[in-house]
C-alpha positions in Angstrom: 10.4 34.6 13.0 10.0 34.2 16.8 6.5 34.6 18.6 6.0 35.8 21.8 6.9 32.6 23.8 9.7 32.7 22.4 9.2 29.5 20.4 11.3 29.9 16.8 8.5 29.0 14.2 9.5 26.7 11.6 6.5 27.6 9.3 4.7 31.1 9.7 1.1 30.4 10.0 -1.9 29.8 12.2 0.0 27.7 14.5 3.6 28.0 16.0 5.3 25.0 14.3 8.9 24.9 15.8 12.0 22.7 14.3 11.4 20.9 17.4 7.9 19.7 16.7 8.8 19.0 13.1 11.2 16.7 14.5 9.5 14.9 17.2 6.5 14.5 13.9 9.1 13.0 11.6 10.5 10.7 14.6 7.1 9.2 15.4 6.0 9.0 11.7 9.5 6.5 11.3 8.8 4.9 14.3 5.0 3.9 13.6 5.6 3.3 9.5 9.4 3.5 8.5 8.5 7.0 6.8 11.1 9.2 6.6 10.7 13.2 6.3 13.3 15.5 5.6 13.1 19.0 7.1 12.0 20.2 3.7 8.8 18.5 3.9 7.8 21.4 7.0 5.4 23.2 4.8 3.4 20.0 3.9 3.3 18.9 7.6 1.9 21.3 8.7 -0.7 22.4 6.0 -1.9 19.0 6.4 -1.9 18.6 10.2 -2.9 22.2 10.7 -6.4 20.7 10.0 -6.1 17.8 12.3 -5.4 20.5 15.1 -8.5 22.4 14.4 -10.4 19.6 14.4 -9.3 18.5 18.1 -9.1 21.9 18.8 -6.0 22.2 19.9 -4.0 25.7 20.4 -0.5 24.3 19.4 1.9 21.9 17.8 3.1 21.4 20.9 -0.1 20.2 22.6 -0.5 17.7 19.3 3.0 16.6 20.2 1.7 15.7 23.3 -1.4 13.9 22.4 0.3 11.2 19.8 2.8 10.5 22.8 0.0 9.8 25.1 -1.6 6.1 25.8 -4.8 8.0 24.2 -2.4 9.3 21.3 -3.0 5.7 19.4 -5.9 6.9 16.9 -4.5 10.1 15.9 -1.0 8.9 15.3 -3.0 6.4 12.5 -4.9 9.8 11.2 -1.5 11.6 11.5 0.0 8.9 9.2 -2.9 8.8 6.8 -2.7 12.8 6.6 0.8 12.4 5.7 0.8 10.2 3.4 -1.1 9.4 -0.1 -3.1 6.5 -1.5 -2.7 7.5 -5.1 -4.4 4.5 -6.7 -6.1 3.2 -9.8 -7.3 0.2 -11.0 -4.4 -1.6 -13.8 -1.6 1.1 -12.7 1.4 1.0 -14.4 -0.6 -1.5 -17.0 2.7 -3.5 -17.9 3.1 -5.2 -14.8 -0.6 -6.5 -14.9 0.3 -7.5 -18.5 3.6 -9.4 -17.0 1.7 -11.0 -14.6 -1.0 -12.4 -17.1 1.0 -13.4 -20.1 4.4 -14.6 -18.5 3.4 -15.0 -14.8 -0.1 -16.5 -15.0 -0.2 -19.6 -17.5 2.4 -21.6 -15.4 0.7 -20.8 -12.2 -3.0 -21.5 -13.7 -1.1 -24.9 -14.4 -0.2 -25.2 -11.1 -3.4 -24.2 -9.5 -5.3 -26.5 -11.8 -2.8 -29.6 -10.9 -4.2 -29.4 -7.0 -1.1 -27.0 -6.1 -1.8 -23.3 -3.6 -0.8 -20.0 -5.7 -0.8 -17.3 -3.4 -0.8 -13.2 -4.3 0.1 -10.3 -2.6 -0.8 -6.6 -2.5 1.6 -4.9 0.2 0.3 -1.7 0.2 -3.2 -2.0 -1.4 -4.8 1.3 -0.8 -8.6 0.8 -1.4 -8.5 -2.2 -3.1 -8.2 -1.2 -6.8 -4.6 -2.9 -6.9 -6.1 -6.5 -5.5 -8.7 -6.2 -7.6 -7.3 -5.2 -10.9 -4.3 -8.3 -9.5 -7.9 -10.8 -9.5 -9.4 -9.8 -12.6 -5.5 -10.2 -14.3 -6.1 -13.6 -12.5 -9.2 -14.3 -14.1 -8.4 -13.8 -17.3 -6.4 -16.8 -17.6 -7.8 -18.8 -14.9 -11.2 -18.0 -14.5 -12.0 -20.9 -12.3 -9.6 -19.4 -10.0 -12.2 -18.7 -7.0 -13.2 -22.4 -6.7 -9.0 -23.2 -6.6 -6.6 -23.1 -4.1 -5.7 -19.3 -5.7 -6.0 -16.2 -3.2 -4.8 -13.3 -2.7 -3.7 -11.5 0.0 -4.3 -7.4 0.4 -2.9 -5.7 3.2 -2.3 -1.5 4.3 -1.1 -0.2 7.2 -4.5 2.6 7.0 -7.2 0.8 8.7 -9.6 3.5 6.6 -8.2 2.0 3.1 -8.5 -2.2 4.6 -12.1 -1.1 5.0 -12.6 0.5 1.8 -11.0 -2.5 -0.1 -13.1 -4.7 2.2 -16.2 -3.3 1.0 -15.4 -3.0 -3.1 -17.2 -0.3 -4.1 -16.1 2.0 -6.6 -17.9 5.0 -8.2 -18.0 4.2 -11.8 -15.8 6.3 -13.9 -12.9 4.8 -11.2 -13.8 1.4 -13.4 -13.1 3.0 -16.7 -9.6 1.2 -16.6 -11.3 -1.9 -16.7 -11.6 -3.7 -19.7 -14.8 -4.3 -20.8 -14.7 -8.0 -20.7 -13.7 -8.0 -17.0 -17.0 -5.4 -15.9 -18.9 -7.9 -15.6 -17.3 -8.3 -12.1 -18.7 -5.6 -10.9 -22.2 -5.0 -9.9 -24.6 -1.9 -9.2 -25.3 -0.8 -5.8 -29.0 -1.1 -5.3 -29.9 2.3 -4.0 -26.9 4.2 -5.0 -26.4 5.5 -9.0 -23.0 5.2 -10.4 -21.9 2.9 -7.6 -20.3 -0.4 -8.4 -19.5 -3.1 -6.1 -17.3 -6.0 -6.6 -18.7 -9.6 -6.9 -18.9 -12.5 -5.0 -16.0 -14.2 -7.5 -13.5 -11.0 -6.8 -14.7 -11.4 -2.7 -13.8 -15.4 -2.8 -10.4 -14.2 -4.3 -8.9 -11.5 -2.4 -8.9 -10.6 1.6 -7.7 -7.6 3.0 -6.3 -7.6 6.1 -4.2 -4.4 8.3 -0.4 -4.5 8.2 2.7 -2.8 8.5 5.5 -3.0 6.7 7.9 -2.5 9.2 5.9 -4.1 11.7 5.5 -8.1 12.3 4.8 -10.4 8.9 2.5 -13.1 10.3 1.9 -14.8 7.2 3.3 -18.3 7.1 3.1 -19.5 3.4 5.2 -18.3 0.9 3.8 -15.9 -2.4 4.4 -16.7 -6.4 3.6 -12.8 -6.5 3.9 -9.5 -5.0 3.2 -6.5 -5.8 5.0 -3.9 -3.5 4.5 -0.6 -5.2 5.3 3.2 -4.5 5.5 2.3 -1.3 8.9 2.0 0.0 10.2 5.6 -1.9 8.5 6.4 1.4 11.2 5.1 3.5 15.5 5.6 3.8 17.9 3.4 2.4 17.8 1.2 5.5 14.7 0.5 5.7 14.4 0.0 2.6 16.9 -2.6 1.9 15.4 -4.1 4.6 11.9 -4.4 3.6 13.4 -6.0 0.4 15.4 -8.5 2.3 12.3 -10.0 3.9 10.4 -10.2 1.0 12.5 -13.0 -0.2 12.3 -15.5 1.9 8.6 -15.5 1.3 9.0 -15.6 -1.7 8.6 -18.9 -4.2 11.6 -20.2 -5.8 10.7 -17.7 -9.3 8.5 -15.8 -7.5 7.8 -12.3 -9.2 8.0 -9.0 -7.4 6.7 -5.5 -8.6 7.5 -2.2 -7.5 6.9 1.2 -8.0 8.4 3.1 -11.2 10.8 5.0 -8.9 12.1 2.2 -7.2 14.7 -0.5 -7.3 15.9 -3.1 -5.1 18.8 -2.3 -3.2 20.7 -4.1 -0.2 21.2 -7.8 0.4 18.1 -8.7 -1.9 19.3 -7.4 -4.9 21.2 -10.7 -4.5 18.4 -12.7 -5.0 15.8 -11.1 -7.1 17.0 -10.7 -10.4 15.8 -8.1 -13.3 13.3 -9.7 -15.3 11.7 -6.0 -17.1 10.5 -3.1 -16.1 10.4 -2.9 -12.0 10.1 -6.8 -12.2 12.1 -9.3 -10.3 12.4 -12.8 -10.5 13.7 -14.8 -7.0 16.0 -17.0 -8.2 16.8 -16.7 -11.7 16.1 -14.0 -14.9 13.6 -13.7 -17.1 
């Protein structure tokens, strides 16, 4: 279908969506967060950004083009991302790595911890915060002195919207149903606001969330016992996927476990190094 400007539409709709614009999208989108779109994706785009453009009111794809070029364009090429994208999340996802982490990860690094020695966590893609958090309570269940330690974790997104939303810890409560009973305790009611819960002062000490990108700089300067990178990368091509691998290991402590997503696998240079140890688990260094 051509429109009267003569503009070939990629998608028939309210807006003229050209191949062009799809392209320039998908370019900026793997420039600003290693996301990689494939022309087949053109319905999704623009449902999706179809409502960013009515909300600026803009008249075309072609104007939006022109606003996340733009100096100004820095805001709305984070909403464009975050439209684009989705924080699927729930607290204990894919329950057998929190499991992992608690009965074969956990008791040598609660020994460590307890000896005077730093155990550091990290949630590379943490959404809202119900990875961290269901990471602190796994924490707490074998060392529950853990917040008074030299034990953090660190929880990081490249969505400023889902930092804050970690940040503040509050969950409506049938999110917590995942939670085991035992571990509830860690979350409180929010004076004011029925069926709100809001994690405590214990889960606060433990985990601290912080805006990142993946593909962007790293400026941590410790190295991590524990990473959870999760449904995160599927996101991204082969390249820069091997990549993002590759510089998760030298961060990484000699046995240091990584977990990804369930449609994952480490691929590149790092598959070198981090070794099966079950189910989308690695082990740096040696198996399981």
């Amino acid at each position: 279908m051509t429109n009267v400007a003569g503009r070939e539409a990629l998608v028939e709709g309210e807006f003229v969506f050209t191949a062009e614009d799809f392209r320039h999208i998908a370019q900026t989108l793997h420039a600003h967060a290693g996301i990689a779109l494939s022309e087949g994706k053109a319905a999704l785009v623009y449902s999706r950004l179809a409502k960013r453009l009515r909300l600026l009111g803009l008249r075309s794809f072609r104007d939006y083009c022109a606003l996340i070029d733009g100096a100004e364009g820095v805001d709305e090429r984070q909403a464009m991302m975050a439209a684009l994208t989705t924080n699927v999340t729930r607290f204990y996802r894919e329950p057998h790595h929190f499991d992992h982490l608690r009965d074969r990860v956990m008791p040598e690094l609660a020994a460590k911890a307890r000896a005077g020695g730093r155990v550091r966590l990290w949630s590379a893609a943490c959404s809202n915060g119900q990875e961290p958090y269901s990471m602190a309570l796994t924490v707490l269940d074998v060392l529950p002195e853990a917040a008074d330690l030299d034990v953090r974790i660190l929880a990081t997104d490249i969505d400023p919207n889902m930092v804050a939303e970690g940040a503040a810890g509050v969950y409506a409560e049938e999110l917590l149903n995942p939670v085991p009973a035992a571990s509830r305790k860690h979350f409180e009611p929010v004076a004011g606001a029925p069926g709100r819960f809001s994690a405590d002062a214990t889960l606060r000490r433990l985990v601290t969330f912080k805006e990142l990108n993946l593909i962007g700089d790293w400026p941590m300067r410790g190295r991590f016992d524990v990473i959870f990178c999760r449904n995160v990368v599927i996101y991204f091509d082969d390249v820069t996927q091997a990549r993002v691998w590759s510089r998760f290991t030298p961060i990484m402590n000699p046995g240091g476990v990584l977990y990804i997503g369930h449609s994952e696998r480490v691929t590149g240079p790092a598959a070198a190094e981090l070794q099966p140890a079950g189910l989308t688990t690695y082990v740096k260094g040696a198996a399981a």
